[in-house]
N, C-alpha and C positions, 0 to 999 in steps of 0.2 A: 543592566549588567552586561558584562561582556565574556564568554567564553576564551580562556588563555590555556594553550600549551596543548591546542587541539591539530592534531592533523586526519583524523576520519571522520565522514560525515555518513552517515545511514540512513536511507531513505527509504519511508514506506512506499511503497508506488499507488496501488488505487485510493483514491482520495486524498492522497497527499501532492506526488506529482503531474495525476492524470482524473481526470472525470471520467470514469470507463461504465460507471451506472446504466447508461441510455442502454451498451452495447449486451452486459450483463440481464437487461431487462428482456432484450430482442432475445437471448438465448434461453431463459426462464420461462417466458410464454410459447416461444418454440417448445420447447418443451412439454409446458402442461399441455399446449393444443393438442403434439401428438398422442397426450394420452388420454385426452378429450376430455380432460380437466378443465377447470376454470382459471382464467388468467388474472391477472394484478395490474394496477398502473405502474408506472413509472416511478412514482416516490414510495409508493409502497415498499415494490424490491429495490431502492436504495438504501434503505433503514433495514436488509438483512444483510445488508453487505460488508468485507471485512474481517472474515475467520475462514474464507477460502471455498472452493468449489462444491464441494461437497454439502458444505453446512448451509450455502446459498439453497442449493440442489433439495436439503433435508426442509428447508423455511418454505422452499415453493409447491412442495409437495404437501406440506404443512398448511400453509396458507398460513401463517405466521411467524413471529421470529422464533417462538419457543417452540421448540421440534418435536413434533408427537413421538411419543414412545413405542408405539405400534405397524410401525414402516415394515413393511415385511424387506427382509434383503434382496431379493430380487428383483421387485422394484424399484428398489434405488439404485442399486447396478443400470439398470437399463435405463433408468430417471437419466444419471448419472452419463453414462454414454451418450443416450441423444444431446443432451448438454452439451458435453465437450466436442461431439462431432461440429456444432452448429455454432459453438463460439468461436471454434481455431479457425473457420472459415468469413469471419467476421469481427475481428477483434476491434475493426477501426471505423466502423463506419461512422456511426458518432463520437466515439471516445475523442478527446483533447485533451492535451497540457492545458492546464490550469494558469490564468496570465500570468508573465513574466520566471516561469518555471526554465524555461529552456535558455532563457540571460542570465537568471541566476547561477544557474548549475555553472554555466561557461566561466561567470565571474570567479565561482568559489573555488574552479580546478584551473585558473588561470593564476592565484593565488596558492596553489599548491597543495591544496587539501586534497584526498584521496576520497574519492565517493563510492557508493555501495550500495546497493539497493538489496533490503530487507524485506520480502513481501508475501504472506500467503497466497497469495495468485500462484500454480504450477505453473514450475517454473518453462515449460515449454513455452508460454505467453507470453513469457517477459522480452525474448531478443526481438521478436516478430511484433512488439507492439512500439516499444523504441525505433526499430526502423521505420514504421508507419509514421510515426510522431517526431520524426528525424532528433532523435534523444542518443543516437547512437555516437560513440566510441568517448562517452565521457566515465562508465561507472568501470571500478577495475574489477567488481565481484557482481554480479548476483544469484543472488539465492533467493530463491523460491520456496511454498511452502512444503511442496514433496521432496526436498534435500535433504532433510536432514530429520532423524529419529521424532522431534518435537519442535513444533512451531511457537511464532508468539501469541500467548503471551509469555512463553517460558522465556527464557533468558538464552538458551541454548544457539539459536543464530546469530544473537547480536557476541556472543564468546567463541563460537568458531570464527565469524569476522576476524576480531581481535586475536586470536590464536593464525590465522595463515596469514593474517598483515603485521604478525609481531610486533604489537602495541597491545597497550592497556587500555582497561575501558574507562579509566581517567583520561584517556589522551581522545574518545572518542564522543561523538553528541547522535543520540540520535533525534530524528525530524519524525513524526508520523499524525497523523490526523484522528487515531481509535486508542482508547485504552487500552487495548492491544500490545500498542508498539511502547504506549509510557510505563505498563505496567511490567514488560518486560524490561526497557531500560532501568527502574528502578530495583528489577533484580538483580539485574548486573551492572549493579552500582554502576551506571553511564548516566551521563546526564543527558535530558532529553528538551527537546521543544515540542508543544502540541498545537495544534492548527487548529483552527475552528469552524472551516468551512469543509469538511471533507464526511465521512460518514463515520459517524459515530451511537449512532443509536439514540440518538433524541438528546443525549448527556452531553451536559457540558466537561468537556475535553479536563481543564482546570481541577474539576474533581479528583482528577488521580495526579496531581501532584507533578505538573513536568516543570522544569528549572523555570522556563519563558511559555506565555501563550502568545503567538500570535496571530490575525488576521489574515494578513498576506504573506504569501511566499517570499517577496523580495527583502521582505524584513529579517531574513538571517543575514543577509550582509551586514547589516550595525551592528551584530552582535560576533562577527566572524572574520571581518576583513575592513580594511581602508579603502574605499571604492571610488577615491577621487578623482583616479584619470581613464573610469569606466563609465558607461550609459546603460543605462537601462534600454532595451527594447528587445519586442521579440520580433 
């Protein structure tokens, strides 16, 4: 199938256009060391990733995905604090675009689609990690997950999007990698794409319903634009 009569595109950022896992994990075990807790590997804290800082913060204190009920607040204030002290100073060190993310995007606003990044990550992270990943001066919005009242899965960003770029969410697609981002496009009746390499909690993406799944990133070009007199590379 082909998407017609779209001019916004919304993009989830962790795990859709960035692998930020490795740096997310460095910040997580920083964490529990200072509180002389036990730390996790690497794939572990990837499968709690994707509902935003805090709930990372609630999983590693946890030690699982399902967040114990017994957190005293103070500890997670302070959980919460060593965290962000130690990730804003470290956002890039392993994180990466995901191949062919950064050809794509150029392709799809050289054809005149308006991009957008939709992302639980606060949003202090997101400009500081695009410059790091030279992803800068393609998106015209982002929003993060502390903007706004309610994050996705609610539908509530992907409709302020559509409300300050005055369009409809017929006229918009969102891209994201977690049930997350499909479960909200499909509240706000937007039609969506879901990824399958990005962090989704063990589930396959297809289970909730996005219009296309696909594999790689460069595959919204066949469904979004004519890319004959373009090349691929990053």
């Amino acid at each position: 199938m082909k998407f017609t009569n779209k001019q916004v595109i919304l993009f989830d950022l962790d795990g859709t256009l960035i692998d930020s896992a490795p740096d997310l994990a460095l910040a997580v075990n920083h964490m529990l060391t200072t509180l002389e807790r036990p730390t996790f590997s690497e794939d572990i804290i990837r499968s709690w990733v994707g509902n935003g800082a805090l709930t990372l913060v609630q999983r590693g204190l946890s030690g699982q995905s399902v967040v114990a009920e017994d957190l005293e607040p103070a500890l997670l204030e302070k959980s919460l604090q060593i965290f962000l002290d130690f990730y804003k100073n470290n956002l890039c060190i392993k994180t990466a675009a995901y191949p062919q993310v950064r050809s794509t995007l150029k392709i799809l606003k050289a054809h005149g689609y308006r991009l957008v990044i939709v992302t639980n990550k606060p949003f202090d992270f997101i400009e500081p990690i695009l410059e790091g990943l030279q992803l800068t001066g393609l998106f015209e919005i982002l929003l993060g997950g502390d903007c706004l009242a309610k994050r996705k899965p609610d539908p509530l960003p992907l409709l302020h999007v559509c409300e300050k770029l005055n369009v409809t969410p017929e006229q918009c697609v969102m891209v994201g990698d977690s049930k997350n981002d499909i479960l909200a496009a499909n509240a706000a009746s937007m039609q969506s794409v879901g990824l399958t390499y990005g962090y989704n909690y063990g589930e396959d993406i297809g289970l909730h319903n996005p219009d296309i799944v696909f594999d790689n990133f460069a595959d919204l070009i066949a469904v979004l634009g004519n890319t004959n007199e373009y090349a691929l590379a990053d």
